[in-house]
PyMOL Python script that loads the backbone (N, CA, C, O; Angstrom):
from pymol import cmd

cmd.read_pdbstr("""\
ATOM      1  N   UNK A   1      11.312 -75.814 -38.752  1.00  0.00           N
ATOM      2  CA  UNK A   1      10.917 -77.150 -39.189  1.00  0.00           C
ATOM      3  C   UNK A   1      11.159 -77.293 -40.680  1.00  0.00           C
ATOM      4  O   UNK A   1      11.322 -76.317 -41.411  1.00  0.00           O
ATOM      5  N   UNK A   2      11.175 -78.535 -41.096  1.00  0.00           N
ATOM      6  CA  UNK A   2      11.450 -78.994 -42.843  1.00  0.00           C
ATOM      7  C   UNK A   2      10.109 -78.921 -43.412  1.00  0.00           C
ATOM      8  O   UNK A   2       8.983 -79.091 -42.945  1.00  0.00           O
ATOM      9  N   UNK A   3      10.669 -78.551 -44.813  1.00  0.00           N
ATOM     10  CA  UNK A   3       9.698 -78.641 -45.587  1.00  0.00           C
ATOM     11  C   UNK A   3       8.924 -79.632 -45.762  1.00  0.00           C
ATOM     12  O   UNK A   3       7.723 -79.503 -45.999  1.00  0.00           O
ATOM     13  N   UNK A   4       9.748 -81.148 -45.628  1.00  0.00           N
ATOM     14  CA  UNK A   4       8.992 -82.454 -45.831  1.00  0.00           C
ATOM     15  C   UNK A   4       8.237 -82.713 -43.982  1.00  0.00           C
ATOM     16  O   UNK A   4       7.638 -83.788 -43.943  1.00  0.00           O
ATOM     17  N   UNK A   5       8.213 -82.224 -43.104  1.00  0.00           N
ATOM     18  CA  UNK A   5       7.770 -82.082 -41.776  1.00  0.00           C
ATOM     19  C   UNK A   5       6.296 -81.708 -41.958  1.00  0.00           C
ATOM     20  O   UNK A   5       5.308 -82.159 -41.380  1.00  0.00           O
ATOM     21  N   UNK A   6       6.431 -80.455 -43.224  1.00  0.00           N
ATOM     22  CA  UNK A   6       5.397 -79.481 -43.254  1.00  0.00           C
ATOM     23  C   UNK A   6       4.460 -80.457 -44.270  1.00  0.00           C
ATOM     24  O   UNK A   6       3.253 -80.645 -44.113  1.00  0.00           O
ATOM     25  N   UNK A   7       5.022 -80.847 -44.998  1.00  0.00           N
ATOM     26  CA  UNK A   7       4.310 -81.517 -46.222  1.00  0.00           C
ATOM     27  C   UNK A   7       3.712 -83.077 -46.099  1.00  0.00           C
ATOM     28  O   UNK A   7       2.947 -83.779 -46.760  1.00  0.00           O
ATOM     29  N   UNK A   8       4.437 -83.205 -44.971  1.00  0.00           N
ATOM     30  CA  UNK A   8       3.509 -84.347 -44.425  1.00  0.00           C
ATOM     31  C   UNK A   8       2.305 -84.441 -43.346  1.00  0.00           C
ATOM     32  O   UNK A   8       1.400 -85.270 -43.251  1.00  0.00           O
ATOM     33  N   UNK A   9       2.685 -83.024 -42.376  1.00  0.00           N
ATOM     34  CA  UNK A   9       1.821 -82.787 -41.608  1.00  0.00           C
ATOM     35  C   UNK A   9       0.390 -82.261 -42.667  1.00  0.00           C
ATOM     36  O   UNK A   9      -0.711 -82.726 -42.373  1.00  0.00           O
ATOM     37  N   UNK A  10       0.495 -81.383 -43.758  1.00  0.00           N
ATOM     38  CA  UNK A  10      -0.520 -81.217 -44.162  1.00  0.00           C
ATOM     39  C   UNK A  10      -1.334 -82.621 -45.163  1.00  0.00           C
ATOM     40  O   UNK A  10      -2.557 -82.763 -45.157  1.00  0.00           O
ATOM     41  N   UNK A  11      -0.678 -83.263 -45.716  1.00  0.00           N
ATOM     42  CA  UNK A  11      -0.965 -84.800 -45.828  1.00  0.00           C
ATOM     43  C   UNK A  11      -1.976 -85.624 -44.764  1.00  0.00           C
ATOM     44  O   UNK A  11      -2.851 -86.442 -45.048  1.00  0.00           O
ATOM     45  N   UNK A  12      -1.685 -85.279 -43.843  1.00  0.00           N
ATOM     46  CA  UNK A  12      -2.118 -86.015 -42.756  1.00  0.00           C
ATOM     47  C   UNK A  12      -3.283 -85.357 -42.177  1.00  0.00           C
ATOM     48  O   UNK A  12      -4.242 -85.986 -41.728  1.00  0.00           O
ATOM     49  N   UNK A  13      -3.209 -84.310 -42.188  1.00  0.00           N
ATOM     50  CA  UNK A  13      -4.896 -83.202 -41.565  1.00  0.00           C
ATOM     51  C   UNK A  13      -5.340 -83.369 -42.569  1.00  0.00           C
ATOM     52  O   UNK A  13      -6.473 -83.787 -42.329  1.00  0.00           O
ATOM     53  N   UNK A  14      -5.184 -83.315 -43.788  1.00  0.00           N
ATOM     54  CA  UNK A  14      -5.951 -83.672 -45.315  1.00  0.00           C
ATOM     55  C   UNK A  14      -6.751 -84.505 -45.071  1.00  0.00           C
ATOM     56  O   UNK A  14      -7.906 -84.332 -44.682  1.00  0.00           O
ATOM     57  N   UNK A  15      -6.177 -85.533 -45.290  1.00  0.00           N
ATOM     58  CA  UNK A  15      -6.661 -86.961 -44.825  1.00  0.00           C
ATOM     59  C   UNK A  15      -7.876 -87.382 -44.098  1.00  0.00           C
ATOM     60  O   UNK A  15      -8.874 -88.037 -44.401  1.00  0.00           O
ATOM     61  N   UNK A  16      -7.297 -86.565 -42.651  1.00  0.00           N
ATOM     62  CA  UNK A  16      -7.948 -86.953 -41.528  1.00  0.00           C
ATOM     63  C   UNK A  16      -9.198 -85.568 -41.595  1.00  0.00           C
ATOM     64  O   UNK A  16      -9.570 -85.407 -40.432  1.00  0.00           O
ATOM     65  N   UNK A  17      -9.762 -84.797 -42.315  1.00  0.00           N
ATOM     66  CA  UNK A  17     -10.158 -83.578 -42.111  1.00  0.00           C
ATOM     67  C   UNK A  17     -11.295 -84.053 -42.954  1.00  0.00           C
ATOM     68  O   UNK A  17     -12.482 -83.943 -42.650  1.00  0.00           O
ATOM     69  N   UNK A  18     -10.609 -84.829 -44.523  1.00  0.00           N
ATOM     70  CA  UNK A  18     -11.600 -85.574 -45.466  1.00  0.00           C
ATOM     71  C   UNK A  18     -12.432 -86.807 -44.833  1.00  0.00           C
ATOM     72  O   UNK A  18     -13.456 -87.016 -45.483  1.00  0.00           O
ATOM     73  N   UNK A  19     -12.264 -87.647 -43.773  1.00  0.00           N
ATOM     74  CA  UNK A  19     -12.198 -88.516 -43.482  1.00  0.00           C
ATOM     75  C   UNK A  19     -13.233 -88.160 -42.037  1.00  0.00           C
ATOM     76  O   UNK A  19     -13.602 -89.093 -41.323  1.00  0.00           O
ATOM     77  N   UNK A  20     -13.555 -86.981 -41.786  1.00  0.00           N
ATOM     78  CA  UNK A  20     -14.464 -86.531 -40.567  1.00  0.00           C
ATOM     79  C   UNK A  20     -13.374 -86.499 -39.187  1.00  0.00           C
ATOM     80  O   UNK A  20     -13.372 -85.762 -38.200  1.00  0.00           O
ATOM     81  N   UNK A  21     -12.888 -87.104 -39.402  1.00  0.00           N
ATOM     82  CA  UNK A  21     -11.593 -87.100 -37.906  1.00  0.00           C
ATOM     83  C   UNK A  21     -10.781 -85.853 -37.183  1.00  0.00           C
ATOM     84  O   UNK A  21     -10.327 -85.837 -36.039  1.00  0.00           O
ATOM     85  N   UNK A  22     -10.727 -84.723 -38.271  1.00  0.00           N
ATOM     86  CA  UNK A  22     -10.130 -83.700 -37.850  1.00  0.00           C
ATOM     87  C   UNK A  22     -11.423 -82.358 -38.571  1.00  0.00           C
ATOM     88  O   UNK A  22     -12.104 -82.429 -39.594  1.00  0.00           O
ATOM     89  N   UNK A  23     -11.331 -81.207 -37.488  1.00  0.00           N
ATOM     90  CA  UNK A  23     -11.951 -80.396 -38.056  1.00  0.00           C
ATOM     91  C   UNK A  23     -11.176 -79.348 -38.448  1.00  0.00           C
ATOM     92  O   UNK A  23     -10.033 -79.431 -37.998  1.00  0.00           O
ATOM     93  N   UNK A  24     -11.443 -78.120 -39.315  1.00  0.00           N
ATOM     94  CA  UNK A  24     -10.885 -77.085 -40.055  1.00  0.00           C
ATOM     95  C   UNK A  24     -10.322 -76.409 -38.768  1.00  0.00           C
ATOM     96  O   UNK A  24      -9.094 -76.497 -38.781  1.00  0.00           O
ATOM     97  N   UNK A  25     -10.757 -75.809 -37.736  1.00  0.00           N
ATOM     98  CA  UNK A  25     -10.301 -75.393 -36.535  1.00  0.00           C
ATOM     99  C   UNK A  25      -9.272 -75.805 -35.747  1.00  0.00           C
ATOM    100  O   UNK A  25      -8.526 -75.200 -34.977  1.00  0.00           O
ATOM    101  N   UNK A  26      -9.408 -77.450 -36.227  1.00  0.00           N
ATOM    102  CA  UNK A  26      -8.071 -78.028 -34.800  1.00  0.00           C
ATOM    103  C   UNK A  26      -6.830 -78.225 -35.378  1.00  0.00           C
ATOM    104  O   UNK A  26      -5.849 -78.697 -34.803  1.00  0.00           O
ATOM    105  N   UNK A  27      -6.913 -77.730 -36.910  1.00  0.00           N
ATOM    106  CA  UNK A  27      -5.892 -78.292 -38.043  1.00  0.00           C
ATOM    107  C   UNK A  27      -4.664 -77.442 -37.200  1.00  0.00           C
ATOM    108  O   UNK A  27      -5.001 -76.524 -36.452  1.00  0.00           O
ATOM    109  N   UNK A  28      -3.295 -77.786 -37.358  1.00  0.00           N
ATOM    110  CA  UNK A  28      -1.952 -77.106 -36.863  1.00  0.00           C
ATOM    111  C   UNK A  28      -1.557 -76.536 -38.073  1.00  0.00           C
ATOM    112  O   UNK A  28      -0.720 -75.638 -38.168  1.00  0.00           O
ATOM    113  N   UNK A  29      -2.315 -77.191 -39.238  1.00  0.00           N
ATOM    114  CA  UNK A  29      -1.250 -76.230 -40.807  1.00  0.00           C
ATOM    115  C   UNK A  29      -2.587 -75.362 -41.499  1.00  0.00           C
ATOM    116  O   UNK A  29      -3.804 -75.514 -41.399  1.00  0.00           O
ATOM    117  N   UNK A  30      -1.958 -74.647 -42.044  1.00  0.00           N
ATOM    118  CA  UNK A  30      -3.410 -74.200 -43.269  1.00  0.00           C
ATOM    119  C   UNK A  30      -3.266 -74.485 -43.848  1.00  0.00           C
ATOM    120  O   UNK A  30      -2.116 -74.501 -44.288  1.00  0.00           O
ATOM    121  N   UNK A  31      -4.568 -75.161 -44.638  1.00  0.00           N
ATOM    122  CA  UNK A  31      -4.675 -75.719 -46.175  1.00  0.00           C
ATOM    123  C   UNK A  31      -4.559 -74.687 -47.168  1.00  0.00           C
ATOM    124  O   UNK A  31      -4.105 -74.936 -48.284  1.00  0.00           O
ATOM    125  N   UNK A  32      -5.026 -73.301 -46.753  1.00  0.00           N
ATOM    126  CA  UNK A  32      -5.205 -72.136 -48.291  1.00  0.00           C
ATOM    127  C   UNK A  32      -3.988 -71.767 -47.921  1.00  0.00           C
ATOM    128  O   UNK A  32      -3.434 -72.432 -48.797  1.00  0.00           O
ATOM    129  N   UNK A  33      -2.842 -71.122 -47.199  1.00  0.00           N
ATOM    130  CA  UNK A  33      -1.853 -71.245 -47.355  1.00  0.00           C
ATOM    131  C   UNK A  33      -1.008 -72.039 -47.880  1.00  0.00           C
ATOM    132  O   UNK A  33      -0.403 -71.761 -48.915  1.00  0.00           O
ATOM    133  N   UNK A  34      -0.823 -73.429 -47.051  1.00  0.00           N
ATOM    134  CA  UNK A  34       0.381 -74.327 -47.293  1.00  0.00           C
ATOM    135  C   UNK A  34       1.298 -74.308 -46.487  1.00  0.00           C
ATOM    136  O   UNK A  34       2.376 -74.786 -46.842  1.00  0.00           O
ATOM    137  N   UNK A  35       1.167 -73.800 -45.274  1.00  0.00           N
ATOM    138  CA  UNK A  35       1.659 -72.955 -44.317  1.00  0.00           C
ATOM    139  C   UNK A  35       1.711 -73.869 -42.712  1.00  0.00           C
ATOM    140  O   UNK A  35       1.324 -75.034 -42.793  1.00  0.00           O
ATOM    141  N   UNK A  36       2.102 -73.445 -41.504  1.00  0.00           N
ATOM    142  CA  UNK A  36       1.683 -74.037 -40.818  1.00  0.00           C
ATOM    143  C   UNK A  36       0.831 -72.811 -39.613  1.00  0.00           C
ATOM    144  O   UNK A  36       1.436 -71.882 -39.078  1.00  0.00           O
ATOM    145  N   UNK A  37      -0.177 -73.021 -39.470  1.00  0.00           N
ATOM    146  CA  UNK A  37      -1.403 -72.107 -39.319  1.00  0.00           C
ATOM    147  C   UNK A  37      -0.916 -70.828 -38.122  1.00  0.00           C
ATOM    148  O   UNK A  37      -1.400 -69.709 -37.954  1.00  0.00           O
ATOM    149  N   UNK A  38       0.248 -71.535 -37.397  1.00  0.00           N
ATOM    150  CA  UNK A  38       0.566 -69.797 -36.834  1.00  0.00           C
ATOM    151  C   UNK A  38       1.090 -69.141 -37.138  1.00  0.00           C
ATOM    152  O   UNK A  38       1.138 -68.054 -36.563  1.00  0.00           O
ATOM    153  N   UNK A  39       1.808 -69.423 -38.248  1.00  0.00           N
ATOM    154  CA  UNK A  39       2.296 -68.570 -39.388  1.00  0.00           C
ATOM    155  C   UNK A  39       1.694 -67.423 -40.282  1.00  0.00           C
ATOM    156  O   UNK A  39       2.123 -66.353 -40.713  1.00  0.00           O
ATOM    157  N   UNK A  40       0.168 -68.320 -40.398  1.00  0.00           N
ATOM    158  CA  UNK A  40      -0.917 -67.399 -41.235  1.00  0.00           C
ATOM    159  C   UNK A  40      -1.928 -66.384 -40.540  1.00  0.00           C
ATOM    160  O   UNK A  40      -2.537 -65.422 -41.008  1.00  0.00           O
ATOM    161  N   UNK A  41      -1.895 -66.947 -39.222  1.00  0.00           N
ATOM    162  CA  UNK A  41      -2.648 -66.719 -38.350  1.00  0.00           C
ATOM    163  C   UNK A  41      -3.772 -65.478 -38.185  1.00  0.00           C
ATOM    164  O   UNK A  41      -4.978 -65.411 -37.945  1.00  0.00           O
ATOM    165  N   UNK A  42      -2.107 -64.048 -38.594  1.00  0.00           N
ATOM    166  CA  UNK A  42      -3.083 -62.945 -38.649  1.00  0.00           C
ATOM    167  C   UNK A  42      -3.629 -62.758 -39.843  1.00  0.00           C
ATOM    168  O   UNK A  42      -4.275 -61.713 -39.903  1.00  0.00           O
ATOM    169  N   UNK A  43      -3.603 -63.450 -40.907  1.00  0.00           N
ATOM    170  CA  UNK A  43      -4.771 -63.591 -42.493  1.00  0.00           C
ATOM    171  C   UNK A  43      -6.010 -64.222 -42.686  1.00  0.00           C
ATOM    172  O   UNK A  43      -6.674 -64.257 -43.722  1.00  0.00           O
ATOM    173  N   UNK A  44      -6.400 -64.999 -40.972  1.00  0.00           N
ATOM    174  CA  UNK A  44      -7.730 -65.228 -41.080  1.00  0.00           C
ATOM    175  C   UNK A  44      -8.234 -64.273 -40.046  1.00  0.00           C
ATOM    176  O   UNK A  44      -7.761 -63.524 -39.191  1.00  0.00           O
ATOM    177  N   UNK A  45      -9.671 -64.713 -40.608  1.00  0.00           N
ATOM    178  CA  UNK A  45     -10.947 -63.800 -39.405  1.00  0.00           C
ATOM    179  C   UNK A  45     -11.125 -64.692 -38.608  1.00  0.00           C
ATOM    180  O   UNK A  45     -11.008 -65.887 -38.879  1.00  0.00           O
ATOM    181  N   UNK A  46     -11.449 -64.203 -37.459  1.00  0.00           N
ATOM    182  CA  UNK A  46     -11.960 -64.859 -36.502  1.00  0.00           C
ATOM    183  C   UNK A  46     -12.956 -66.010 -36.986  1.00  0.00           C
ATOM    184  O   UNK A  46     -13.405 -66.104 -38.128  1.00  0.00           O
ATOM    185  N   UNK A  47     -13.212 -66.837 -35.959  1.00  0.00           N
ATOM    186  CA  UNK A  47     -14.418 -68.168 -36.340  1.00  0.00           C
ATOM    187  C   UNK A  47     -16.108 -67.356 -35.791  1.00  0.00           C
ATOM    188  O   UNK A  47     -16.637 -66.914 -34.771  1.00  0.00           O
ATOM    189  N   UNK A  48     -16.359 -67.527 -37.026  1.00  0.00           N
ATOM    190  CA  UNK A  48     -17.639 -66.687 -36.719  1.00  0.00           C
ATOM    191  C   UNK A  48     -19.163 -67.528 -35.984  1.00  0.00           C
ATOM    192  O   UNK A  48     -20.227 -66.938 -35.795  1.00  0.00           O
ATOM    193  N   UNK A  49     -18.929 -68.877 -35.690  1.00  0.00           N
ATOM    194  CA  UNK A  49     -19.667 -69.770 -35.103  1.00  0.00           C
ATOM    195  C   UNK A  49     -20.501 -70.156 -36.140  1.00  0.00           C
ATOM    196  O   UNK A  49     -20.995 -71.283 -36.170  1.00  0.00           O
ATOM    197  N   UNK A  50     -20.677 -69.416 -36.896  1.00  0.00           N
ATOM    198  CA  UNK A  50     -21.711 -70.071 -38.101  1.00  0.00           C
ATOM    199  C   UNK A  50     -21.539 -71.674 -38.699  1.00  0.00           C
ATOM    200  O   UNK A  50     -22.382 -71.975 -39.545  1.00  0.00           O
ATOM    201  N   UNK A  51     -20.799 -72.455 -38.438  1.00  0.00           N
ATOM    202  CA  UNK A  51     -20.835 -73.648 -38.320  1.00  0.00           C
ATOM    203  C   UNK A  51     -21.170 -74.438 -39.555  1.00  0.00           C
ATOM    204  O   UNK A  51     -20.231 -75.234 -39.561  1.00  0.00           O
ATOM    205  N   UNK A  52     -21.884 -74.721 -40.575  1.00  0.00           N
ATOM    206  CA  UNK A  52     -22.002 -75.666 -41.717  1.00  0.00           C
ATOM    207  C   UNK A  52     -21.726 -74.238 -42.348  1.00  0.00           C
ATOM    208  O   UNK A  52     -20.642 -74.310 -42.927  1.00  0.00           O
ATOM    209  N   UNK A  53     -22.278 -72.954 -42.472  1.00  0.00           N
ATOM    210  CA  UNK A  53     -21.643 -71.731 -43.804  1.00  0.00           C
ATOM    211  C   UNK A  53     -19.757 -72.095 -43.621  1.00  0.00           C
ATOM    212  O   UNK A  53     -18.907 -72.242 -44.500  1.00  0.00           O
ATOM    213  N   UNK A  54     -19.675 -72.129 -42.572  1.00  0.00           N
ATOM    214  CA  UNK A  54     -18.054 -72.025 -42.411  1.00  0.00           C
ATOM    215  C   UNK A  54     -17.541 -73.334 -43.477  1.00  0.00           C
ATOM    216  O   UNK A  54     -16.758 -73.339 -44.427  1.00  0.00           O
ATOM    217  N   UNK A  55     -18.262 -74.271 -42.923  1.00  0.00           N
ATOM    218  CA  UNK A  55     -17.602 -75.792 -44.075  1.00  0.00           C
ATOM    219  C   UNK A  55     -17.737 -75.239 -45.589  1.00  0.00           C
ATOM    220  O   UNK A  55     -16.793 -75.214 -46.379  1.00  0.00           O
ATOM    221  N   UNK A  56     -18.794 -74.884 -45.821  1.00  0.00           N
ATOM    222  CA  UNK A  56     -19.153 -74.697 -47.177  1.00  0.00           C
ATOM    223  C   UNK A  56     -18.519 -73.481 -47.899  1.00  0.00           C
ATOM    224  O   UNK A  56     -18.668 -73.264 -49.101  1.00  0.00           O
ATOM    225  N   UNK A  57     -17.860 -72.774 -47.123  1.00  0.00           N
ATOM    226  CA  UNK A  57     -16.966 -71.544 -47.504  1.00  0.00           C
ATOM    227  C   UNK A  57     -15.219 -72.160 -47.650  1.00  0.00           C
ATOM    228  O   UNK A  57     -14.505 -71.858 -48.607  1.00  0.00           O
ATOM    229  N   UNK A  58     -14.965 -72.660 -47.004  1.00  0.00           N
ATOM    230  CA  UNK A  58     -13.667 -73.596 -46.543  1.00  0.00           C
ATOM    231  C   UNK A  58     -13.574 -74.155 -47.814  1.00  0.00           C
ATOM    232  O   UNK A  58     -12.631 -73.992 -48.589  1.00  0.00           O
ATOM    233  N   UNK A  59     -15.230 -75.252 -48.139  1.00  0.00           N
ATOM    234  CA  UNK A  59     -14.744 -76.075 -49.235  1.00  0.00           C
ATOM    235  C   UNK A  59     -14.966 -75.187 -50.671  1.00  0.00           C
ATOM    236  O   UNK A  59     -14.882 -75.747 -51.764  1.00  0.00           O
ATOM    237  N   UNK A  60     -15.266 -73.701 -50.532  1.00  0.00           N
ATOM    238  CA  UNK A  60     -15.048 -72.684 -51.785  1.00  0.00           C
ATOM    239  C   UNK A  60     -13.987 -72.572 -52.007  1.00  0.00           C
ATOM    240  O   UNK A  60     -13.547 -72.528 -53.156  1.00  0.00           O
ATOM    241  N   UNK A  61     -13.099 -72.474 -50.680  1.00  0.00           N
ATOM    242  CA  UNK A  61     -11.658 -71.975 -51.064  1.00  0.00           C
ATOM    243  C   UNK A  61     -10.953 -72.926 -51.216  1.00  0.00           C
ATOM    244  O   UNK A  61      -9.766 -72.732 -51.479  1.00  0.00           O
ATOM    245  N   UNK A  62     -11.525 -74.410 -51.083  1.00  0.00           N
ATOM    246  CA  UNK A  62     -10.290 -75.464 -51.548  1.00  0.00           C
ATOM    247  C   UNK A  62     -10.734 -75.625 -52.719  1.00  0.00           C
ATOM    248  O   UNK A  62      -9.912 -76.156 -53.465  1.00  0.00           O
ATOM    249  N   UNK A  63     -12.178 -75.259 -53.398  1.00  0.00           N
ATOM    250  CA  UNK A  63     -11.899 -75.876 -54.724  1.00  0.00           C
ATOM    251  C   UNK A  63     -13.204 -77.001 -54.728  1.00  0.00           C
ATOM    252  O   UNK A  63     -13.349 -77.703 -55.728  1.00  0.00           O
ATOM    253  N   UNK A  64     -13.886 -77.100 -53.883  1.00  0.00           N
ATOM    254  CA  UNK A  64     -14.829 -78.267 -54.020  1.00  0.00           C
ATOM    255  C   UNK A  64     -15.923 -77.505 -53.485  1.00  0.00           C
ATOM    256  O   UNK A  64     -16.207 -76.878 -52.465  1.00  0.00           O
ATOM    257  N   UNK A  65     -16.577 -77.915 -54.944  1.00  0.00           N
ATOM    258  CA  UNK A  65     -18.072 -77.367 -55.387  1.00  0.00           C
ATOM    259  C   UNK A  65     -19.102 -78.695 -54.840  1.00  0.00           C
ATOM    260  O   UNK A  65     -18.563 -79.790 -55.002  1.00  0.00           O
ATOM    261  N   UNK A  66     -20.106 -78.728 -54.395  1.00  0.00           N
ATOM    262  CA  UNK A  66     -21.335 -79.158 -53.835  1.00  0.00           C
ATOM    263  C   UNK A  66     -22.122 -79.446 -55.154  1.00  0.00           C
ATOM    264  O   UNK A  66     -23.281 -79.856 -55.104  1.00  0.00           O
TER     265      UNK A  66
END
""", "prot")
cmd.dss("prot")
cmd.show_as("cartoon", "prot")
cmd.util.cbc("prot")
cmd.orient("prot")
């Protein structure tokens, strides 16, 4: 796939992820990569169910402080 494929798909889960519509789980790209998420796949841990720690860790690694 193109780079502008990739760069719009992550545009668009951005969006929709900020916006409550998409969650960190159903995303197809990674945001801490830049990547498209089966690419990165084996660099995350498993989903640990912990559920709001998970958001609040997510939004450590993008950069947005609470």
């Amino acid at each position: 796939m193109s780079n502008r494929k990739l760069t719009n798909a992550l545009s668009r889960e951005d969006q929709a992820e900020a916006g409550g519509n998409l969650t960190a789980t159903d995303r197809t790209t990674c945001y801490p990569h830049q990547s498209w998420s089966g690419d990165c796949a084996d660099q995350h841990t498993a989903s640990t169910g912990r559920g709001i720690d998970e958001r609040v860790d997510l939004d450590y690694i993008r950069g947005h402080r609470s």
